[in-house]
MIKOL-376455 format. One record per residue (C-alpha): residue number from 1; x, y, z; residue in one letter. Coordinates in nm, 2 decimals. Example, Ala and Ser with C-alpha at 12.3 -4.5 7.8 and 13.67 -1.06 7.14 Angstrom:
REM MIKOL-376455
+------+--------+--------+--------+-------+
! dose !     c1 !     c2 !     c3 ! marlo !
+------+--------+--------+--------+-------+
!    1 !   1.23 !  -0.45 !   0.78 !     a !
!    2 !   1.37 !  -0.11 !   0.71 !     s !
+------+--------+--------+--------+-------+
This chain:
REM MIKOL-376455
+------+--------+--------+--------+-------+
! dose !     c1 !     c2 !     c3 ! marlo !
+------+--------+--------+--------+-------+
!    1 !  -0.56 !   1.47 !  -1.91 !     x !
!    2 !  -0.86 !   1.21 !  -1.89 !     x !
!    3 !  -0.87 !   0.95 !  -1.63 !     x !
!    4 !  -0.98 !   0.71 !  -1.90 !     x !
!    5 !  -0.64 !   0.78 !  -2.09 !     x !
!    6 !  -0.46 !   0.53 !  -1.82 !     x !
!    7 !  -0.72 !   0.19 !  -1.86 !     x !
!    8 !  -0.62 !  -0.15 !  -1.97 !     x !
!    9 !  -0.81 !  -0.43 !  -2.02 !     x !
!   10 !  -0.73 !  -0.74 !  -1.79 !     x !
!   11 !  -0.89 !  -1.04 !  -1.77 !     x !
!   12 !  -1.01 !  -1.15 !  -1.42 !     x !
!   13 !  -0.85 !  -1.48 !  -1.40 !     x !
!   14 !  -0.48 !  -1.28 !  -1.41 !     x !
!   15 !  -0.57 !  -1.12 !  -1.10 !     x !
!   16 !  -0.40 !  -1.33 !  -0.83 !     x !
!   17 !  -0.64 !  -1.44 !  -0.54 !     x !
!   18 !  -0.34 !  -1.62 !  -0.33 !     x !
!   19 !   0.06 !  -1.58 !  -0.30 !     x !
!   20 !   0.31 !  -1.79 !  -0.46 !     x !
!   21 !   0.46 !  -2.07 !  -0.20 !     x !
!   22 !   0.79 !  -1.89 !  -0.26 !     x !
!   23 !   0.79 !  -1.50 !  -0.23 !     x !
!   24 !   1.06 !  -1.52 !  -0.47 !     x !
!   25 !   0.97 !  -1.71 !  -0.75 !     x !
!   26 !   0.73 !  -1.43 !  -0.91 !     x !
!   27 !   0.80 !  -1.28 !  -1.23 !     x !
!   28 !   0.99 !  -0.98 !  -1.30 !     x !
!   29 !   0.91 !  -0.75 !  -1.64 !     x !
!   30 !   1.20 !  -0.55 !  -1.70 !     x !
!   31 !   1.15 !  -0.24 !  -1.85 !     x !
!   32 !   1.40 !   0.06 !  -2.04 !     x !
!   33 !   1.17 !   0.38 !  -2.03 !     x !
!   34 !   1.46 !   0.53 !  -2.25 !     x !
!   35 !   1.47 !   0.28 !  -2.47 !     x !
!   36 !   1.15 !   0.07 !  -2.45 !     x !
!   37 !   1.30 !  -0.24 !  -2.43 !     x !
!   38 !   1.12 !  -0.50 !  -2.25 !     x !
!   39 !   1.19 !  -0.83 !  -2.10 !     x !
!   40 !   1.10 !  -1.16 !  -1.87 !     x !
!   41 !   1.25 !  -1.25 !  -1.62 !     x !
!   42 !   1.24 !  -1.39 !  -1.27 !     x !
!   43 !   1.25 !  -1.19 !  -0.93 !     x !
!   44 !   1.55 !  -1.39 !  -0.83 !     x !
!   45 !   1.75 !  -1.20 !  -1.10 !     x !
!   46 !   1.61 !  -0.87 !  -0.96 !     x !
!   47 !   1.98 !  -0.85 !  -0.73 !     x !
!   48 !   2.16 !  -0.91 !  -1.04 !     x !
!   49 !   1.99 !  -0.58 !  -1.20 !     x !
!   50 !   2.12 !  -0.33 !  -0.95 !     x !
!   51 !   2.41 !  -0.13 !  -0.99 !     x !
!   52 !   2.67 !  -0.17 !  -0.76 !     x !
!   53 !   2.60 !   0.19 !  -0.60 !     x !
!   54 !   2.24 !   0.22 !  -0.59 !     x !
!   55 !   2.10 !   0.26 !  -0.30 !     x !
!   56 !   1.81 !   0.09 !  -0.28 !     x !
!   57 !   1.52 !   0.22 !  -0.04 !     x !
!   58 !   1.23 !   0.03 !   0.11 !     x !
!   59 !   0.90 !   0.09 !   0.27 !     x !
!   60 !   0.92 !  -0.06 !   0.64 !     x !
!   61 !   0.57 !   0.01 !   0.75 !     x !
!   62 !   0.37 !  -0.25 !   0.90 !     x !
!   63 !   0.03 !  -0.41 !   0.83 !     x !
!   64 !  -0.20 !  -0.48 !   1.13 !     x !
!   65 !  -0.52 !  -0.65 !   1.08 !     x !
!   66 !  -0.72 !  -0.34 !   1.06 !     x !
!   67 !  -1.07 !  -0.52 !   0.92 !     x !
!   68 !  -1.31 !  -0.54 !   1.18 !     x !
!   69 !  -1.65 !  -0.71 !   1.17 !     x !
!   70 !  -1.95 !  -0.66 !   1.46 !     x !
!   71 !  -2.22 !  -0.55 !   1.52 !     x !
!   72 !  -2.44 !  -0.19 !   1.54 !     x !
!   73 !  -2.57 !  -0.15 !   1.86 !     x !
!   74 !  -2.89 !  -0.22 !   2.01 !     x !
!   75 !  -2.88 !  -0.55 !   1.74 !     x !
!   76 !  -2.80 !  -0.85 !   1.91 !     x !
!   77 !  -2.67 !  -1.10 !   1.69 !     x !
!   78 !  -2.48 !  -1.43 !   1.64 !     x !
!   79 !  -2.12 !  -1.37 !   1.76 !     x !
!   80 !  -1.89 !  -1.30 !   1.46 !     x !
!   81 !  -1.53 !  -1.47 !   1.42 !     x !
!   82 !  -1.28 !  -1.49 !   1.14 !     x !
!   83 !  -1.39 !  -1.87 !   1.11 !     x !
!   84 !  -1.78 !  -1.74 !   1.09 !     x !
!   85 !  -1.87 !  -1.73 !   0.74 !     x !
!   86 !  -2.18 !  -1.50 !   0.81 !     x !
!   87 !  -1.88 !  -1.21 !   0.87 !     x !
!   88 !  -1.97 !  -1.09 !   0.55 !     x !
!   89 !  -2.35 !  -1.05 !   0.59 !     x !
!   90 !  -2.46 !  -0.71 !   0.70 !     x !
!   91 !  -2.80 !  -0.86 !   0.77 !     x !
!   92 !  -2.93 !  -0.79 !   1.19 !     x !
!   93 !  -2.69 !  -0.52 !   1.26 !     x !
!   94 !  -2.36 !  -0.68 !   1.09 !     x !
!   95 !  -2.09 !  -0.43 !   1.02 !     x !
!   96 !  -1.77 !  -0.43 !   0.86 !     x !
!   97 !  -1.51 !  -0.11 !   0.99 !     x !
!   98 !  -1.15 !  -0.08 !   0.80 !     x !
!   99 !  -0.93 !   0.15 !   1.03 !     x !
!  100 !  -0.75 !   0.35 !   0.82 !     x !
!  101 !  -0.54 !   0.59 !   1.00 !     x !
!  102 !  -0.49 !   0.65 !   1.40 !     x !
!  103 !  -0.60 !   1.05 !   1.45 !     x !
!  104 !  -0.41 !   1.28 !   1.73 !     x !
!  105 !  -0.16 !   0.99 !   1.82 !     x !
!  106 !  -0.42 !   0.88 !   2.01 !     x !
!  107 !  -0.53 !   0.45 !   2.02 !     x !
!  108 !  -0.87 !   0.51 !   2.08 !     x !
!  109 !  -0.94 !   0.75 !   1.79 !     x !
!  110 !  -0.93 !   0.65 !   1.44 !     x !
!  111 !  -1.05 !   0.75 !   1.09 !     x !
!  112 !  -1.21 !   0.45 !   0.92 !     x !
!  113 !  -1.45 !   0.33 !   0.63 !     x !
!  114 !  -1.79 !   0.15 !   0.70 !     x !
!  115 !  -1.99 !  -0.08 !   0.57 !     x !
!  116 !  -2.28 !  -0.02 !   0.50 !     x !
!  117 !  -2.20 !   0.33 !   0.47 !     x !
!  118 !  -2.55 !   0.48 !   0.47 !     x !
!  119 !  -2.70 !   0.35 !   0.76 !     x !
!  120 !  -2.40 !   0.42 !   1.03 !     x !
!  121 !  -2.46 !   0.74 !   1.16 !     x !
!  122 !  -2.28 !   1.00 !   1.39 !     x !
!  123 !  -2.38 !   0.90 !   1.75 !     x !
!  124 !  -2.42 !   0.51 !   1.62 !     x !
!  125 !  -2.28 !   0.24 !   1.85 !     x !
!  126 !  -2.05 !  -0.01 !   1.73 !     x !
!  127 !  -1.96 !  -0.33 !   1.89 !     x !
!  128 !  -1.68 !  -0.58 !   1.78 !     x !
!  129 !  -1.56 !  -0.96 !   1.90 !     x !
!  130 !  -1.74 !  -1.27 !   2.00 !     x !
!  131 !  -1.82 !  -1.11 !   2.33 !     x !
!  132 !  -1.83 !  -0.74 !   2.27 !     x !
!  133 !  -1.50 !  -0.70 !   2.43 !     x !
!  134 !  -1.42 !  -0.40 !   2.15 !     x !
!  135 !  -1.67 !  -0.11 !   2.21 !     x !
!  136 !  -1.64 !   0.24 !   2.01 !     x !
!  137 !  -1.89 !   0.52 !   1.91 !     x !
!  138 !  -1.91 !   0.73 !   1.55 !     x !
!  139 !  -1.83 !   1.08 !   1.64 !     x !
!  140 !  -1.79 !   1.23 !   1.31 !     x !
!  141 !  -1.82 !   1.19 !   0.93 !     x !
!  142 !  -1.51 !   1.35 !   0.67 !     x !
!  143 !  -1.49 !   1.49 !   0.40 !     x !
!  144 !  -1.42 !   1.15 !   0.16 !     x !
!  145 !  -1.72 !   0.94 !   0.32 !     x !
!  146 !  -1.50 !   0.79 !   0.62 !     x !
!  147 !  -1.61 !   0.80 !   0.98 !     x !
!  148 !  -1.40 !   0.93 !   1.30 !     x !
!  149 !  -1.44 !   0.65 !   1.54 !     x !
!  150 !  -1.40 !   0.66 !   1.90 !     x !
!  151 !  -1.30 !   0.34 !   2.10 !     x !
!  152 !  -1.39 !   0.26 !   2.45 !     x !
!  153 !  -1.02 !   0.24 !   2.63 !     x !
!  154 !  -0.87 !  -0.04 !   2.67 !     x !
!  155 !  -0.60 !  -0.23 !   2.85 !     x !
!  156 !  -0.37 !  -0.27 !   2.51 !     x !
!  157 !  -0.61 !  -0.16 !   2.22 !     x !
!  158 !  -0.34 !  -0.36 !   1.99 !     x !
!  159 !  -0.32 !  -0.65 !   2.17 !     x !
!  160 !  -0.72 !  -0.69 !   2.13 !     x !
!  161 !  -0.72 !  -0.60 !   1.77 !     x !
!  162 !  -0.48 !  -0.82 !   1.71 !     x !
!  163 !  -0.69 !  -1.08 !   1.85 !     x !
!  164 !  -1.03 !  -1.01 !   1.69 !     x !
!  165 !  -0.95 !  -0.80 !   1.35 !     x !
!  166 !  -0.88 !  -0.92 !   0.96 !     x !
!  167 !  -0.60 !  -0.91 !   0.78 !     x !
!  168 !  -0.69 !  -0.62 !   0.54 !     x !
!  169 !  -0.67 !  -0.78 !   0.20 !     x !
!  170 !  -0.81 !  -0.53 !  -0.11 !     x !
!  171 !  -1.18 !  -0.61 !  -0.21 !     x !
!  172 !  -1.00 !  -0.78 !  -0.56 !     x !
!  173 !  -0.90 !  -1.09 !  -0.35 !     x !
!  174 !  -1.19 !  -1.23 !  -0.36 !     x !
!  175 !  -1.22 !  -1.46 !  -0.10 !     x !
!  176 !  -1.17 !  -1.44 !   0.31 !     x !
!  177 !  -0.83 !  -1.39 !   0.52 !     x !
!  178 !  -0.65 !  -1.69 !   0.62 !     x !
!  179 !  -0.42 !  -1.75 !   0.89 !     x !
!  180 !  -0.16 !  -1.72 !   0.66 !     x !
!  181 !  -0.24 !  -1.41 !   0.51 !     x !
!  182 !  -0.10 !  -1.25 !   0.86 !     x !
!  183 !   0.25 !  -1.33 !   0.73 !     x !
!  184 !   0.21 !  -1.33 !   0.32 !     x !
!  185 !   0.01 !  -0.98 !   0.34 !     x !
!  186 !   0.36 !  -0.88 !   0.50 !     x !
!  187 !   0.75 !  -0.79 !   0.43 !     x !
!  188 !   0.99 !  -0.98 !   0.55 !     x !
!  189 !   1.15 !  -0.61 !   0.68 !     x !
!  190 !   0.84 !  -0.48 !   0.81 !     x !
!  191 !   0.89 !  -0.30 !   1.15 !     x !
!  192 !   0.67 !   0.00 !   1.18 !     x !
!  193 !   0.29 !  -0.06 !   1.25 !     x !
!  194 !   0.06 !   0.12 !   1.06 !     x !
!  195 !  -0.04 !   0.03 !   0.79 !     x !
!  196 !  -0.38 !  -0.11 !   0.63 !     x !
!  197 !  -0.24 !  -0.21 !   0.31 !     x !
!  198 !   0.10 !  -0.35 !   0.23 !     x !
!  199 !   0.38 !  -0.15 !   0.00 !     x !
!  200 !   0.30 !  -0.49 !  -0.20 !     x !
!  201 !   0.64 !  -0.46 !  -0.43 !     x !
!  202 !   0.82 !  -0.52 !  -0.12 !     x !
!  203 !   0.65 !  -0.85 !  -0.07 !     x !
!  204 !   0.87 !  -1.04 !  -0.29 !     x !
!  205 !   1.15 !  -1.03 !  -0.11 !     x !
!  206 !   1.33 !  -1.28 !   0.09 !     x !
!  207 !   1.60 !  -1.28 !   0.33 !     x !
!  208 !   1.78 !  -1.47 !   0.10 !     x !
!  209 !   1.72 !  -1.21 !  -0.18 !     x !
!  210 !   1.83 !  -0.90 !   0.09 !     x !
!  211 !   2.18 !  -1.10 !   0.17 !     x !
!  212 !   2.22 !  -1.08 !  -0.19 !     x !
!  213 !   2.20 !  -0.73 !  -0.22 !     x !
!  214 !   2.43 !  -0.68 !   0.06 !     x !
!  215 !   2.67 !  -0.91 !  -0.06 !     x !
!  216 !   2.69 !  -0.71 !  -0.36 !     x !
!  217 !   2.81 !  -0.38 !  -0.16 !     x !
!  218 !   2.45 !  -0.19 !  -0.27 !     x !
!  219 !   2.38 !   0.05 !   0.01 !     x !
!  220 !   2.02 !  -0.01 !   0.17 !     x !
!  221 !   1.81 !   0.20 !   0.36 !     x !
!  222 !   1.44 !   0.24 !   0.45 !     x !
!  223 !   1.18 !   0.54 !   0.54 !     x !
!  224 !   0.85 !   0.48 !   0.62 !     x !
!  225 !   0.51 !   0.52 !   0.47 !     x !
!  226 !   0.15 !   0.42 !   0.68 !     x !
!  227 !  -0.06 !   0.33 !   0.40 !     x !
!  228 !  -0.43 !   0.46 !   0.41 !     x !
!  229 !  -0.70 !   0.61 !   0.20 !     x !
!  230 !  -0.44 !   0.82 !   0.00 !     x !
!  231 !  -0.35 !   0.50 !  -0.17 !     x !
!  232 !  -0.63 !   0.32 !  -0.27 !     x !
!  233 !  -0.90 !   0.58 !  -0.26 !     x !
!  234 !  -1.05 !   0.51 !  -0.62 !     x !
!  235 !  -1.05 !   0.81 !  -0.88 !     x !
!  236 !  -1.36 !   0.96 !  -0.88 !     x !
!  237 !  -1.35 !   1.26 !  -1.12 !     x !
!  238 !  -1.30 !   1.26 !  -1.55 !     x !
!  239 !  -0.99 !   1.43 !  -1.51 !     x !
!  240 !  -0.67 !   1.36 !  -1.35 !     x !
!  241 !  -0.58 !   1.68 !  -1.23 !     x !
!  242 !  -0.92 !   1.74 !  -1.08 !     x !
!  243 !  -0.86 !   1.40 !  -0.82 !     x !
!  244 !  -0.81 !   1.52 !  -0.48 !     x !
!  245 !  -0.53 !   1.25 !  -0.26 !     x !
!  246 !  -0.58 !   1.15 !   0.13 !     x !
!  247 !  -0.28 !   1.26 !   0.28 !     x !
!  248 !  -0.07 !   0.96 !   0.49 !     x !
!  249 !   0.15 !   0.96 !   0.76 !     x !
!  250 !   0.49 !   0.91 !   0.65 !     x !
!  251 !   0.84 !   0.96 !   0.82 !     x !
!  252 !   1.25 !   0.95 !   0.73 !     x !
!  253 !   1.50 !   0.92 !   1.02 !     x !
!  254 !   1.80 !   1.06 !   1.06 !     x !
!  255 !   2.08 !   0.79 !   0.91 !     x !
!  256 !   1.79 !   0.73 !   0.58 !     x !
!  257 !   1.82 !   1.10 !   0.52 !     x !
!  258 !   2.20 !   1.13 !   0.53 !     x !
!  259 !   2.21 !   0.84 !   0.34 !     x !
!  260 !   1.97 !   0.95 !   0.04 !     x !
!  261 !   2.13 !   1.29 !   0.05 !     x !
!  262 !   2.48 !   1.12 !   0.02 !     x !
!  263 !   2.39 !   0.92 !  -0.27 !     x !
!  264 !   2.24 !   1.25 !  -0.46 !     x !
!  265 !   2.55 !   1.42 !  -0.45 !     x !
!  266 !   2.74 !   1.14 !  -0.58 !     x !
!  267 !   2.51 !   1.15 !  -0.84 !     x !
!  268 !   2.43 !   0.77 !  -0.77 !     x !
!  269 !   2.12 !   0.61 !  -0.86 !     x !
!  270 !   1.74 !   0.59 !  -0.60 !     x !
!  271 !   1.57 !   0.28 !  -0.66 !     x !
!  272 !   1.25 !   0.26 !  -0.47 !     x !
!  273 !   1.09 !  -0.05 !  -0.39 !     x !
!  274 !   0.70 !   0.05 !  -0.45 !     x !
!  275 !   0.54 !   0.32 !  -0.51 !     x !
!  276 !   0.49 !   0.42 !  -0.14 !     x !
!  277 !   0.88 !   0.47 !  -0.12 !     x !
!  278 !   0.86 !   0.72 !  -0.43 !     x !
!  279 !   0.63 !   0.94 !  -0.28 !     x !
!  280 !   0.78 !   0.94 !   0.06 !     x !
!  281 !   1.09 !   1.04 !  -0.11 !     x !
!  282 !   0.93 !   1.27 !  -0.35 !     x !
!  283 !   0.68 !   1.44 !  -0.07 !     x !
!  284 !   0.99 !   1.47 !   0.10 !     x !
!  285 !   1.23 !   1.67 !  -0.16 !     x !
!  286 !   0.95 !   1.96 !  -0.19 !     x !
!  287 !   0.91 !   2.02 !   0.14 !     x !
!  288 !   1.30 !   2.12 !   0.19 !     x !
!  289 !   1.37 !   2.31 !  -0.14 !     x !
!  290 !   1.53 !   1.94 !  -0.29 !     x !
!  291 !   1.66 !   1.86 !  -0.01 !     x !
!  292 !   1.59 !   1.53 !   0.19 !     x !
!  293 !   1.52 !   1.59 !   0.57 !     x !
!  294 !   1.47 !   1.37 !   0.84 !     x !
!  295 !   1.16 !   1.40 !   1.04 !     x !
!  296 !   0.77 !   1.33 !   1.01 !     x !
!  297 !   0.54 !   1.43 !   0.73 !     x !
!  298 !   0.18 !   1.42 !   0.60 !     x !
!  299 !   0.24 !   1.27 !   0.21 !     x !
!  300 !  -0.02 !   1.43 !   0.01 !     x !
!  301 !   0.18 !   1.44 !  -0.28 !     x !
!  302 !  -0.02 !   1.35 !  -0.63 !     x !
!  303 !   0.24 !   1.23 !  -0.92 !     x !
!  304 !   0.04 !   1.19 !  -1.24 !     x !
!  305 !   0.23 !   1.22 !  -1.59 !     x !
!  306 !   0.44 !   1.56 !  -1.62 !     x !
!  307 !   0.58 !   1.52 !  -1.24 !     x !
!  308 !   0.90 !   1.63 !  -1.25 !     x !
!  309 !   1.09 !   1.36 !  -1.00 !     x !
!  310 !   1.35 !   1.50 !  -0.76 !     x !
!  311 !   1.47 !   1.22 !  -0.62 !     x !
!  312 !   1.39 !   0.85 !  -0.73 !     x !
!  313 !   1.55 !   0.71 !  -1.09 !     x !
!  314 !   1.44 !   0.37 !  -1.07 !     x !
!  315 !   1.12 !   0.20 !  -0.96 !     x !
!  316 !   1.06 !  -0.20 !  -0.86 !     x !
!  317 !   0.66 !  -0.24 !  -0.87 !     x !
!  318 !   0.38 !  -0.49 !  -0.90 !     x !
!  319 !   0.12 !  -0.40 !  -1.12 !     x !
!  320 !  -0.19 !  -0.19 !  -1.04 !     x !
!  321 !  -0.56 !  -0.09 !  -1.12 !     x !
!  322 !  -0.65 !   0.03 !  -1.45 !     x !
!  323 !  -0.73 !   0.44 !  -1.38 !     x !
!  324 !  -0.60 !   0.43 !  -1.09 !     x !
!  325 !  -0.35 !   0.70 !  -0.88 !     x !
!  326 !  -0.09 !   0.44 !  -0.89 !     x !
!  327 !  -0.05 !   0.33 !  -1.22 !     x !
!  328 !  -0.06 !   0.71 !  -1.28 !     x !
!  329 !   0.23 !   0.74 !  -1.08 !     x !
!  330 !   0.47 !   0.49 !  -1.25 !     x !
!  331 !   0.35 !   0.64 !  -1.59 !     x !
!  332 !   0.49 !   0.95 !  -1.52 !     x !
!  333 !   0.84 !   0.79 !  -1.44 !     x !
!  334 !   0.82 !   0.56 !  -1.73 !     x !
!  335 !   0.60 !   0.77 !  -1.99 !     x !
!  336 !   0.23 !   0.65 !  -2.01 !     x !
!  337 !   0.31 !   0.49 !  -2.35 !     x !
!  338 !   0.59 !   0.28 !  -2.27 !     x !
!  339 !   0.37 !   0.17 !  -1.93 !     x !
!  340 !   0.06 !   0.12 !  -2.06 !     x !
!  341 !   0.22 !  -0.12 !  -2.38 !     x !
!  342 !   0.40 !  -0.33 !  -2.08 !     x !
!  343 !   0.10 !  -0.35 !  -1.93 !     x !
!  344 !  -0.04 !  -0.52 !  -2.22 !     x !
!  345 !   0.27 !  -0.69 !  -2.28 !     x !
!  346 !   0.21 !  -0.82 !  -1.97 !     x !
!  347 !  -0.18 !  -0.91 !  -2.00 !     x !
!  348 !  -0.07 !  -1.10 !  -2.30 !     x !
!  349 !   0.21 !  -1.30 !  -2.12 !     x !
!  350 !  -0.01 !  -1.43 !  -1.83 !     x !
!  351 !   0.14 !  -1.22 !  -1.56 !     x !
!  352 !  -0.04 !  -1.25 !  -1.21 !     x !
!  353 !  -0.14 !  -0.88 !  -1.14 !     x !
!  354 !  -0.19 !  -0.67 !  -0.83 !     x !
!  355 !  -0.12 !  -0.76 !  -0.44 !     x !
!  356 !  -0.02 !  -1.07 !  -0.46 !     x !
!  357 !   0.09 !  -1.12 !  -0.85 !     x !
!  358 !   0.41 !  -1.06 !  -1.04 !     x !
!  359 !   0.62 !  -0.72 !  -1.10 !     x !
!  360 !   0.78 !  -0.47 !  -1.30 !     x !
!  361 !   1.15 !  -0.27 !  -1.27 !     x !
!  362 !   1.16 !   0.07 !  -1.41 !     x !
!  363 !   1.47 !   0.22 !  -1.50 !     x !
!  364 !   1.46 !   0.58 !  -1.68 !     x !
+------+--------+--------+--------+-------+
C-alpha cells in the first residue's frame, strides 16, 4: 500500500490559522461508512447523533506550553520573550526546543526536537528565558533525529515553563502563539499534563455541549493519551507498512476500564472522541487478549487500512494531513474510499481543516 494512495488536494486558505469565537459553532460532516451517506451539519447537533447507550470516551491529556526558544551557549544574545518577534530567528545562537516527552519520570530529562537540527550537538549548552533562568545540556541523540535533554534542576521545573515556554501550535498555523491560544489549544475536560499537541476533536466541546450528553443518560468516560512524536511524526517512507510510529505514554484507570469492558459485553456502541482515544483503546485491547485493562502503557500501535478494530465503532474527528498516520487511521475505520471522497466533499464545501477547523463523525 503506497503512502501516496491517501493524498488530497487542499487549498491553503481552508486551513484554519485561528479558533472559532464559539468552540461549538464548527461544522460537523456526518458520515455512514456502511452506507456512504454524507451530510452537513453543525457540532451543536453532534449530542443529538448519539445513541442513548454509547458510551462516549475522551482523551483528557493536557497541553503544556512545551515550545521553548533561547539561546546556545557561549552566544550571548538579545533576551527572547513570547512578545519578541526575533523568537523565530535562529540567527547569534537562537534556538527553538519542542519537549516532546518526559523520560524516566524524571522533570529534568526530556526527549525533544531542535531547531536547527544540524548544528545542536551532544555536549551543546542550551539556555532559555529573558534571564537564563532555564539551563539544560544535550546528552544524547535518538533514533528519529530528537535530542535527550537534560535540565539544570529546578525549584518547580513546571512552574518556570509555564512562565517562559509556547503554546505548541503545529508548524500549519502559521503565525505566533497568543495569549489565548493557552486556553483555545485546550479541552474544556483536560486534566492530565502532558501533552505537546492537543486530541484536537476534543476541542469542540463545551460544557454546555457535555451537560447535553449527560442529560441524555449517555455514559462518559475518559483514558488518557500524552501526545508526542508518535502523532505527528511525518511519513517518511513510499509505503505504509514500512512507517515505523514513536510510541506515547498512554494510561486507563480502573472505573474507564470497567466501564468500556461493561459496554462490550452489552454489545453497546465505543465512540471515541479523536483519534488519540482510538488508539489508546485499540493499543489497549491487544495487550490483554481483547480485553481492556486498567494500568499504564507505551501506544505504539500503527492502524493503517486492514486494521481489524477491537474496540471503537464510532469516531468524532477533525480533519488531518494529506499522507499522513492519522488520516490513515480513520481510513481504515471508514474505508479509504468513503474517507478520502468526504474529504473532497469537504474541500469543496469550504470546511476549515486541521487543529483548529471543522470535523467529521464516523459511524461503521
Amino acid at each position: 500500500m503506497l503512502v501516496s494512495d491517501f493524498h488530497y488536494d487542499l487549498p491553503e486558505e481552508l486551513i484554519a490559522q485561528q479558533p472559532l469565537p464559539d468552540r461549538a459553532a464548527s461544522r460537523l460532516l456526518h458520515l455512514s461508512a456502511s452506507t456512504g451517506a454524507i451530510s452537513d451539519r453543525q457540532f451543536g447537533e453532534f449530542p443529538d447523533l448519539l445513541r442513548a447507550d454509547d458510551l462516549v470516551v475522551f482523551n483528557n491529556t493536557r497541553v503544556f506550553p512545551a515550545r521553548l526558544y533561547g539561546r546556545r551557549g557561549g552566544l550571548k544574545s538579545q533576551p527572547l520573550s513570547a512578545h519578541n518577534p526575533a523568537s523565530r530567528d535562529f540567527l547569534h545562537g537562537r534556538i527553538e526546543v519542542l519537549l516532546t516527552r518526559q523520560l524516566n519520570h524524571d522533570p529534568n530529562v526530556w526527549e525533544g526536537l531542535v531547531r536547527p537540527g544540524r548544528k545542536i550537538g551532544v555536549g551543546e549548552h542550551l539556555y532559555f528565558g529573558d534571564h537564563d533562568e532555564l539551563q539544560a545540556e544535550v546528552i544524547a541523540r535518538g533514533q528519529f533525529g530528537e535530542r535527550h535533554i537534560h535540565f539544570a534542576p529546578t525549584d518547580d521545573f513546571f512552574a518556570l515553563i509555564e512562565q517562559i515556554g509556547h503554546v505548541p501550535l503545529p508548524p500549519y498555523i502559521a503565525r505566533d502563539d497568543s495569549s489565548a491560544d493557552r486556553d483555545r489549544y485546550q479541552t474544556v475536560y483536560a486534566r492530565e499534563r502532558g501533552s505537546v499537541a492537543a486530541p484536537t476533536a476534543g476541542l469542540h466541546f463545551t460544557p454546555e455541549i457535555l451537560a447535553r450528553i449527560l442529560r441524555r443518560g449517555i455514559e462518559t468516560t475518559q483514558v488518557t493519551l500524552h501526545v508526542g512524536l508518535g502523532t505527528f511524526q511525518p511519513v517518511r517512507v513510499e509505503k505504509v507498512e514500512e512507517h515505523k510510529l514513536h510510541s506515547e505514554p498512554c494510561s486507563i484507570s480502573e472505573e474507564a476500564a470497567a466501564k468500556i469492558q461493561q459496554a462490550r459485553s452489552q454489545s453497546r456502541r465505543i465512540v471515541a472522541i479523536g483519534t488519540t482515544t482510538v488508539r489508546t483503546l485499540e493499543y489497549a485491547a491487544l495487550q490483554s487478549n481483547g480485553e481492556i485493562r486498567p494500568g499504564p502503557g507505551e501506544a505504539n500501535l500503527y492502524i493503517y487500512p486492514g486494521y481489524k478494530f477491537c474496540v471503537v465503532n464510532a469516531l468524532l474527528t477533525n480533519f488531518h494531513l494529506p499522507q499522513s498516520t492519522l488520516l490513515m487511521l480513520v481510513c481504515a475505520l471508514g474505508g479509504k474510499d468513503r474517507v478520502l471522497g468526504a474529504y473532497r466533499h469537504a474541500v469543496a464545501k469550504r470546511y476549515r481543516f486541521y487543529s483548529y477547523g471543522d470535523c467529521m463523525f464516523l459511524e461503521k
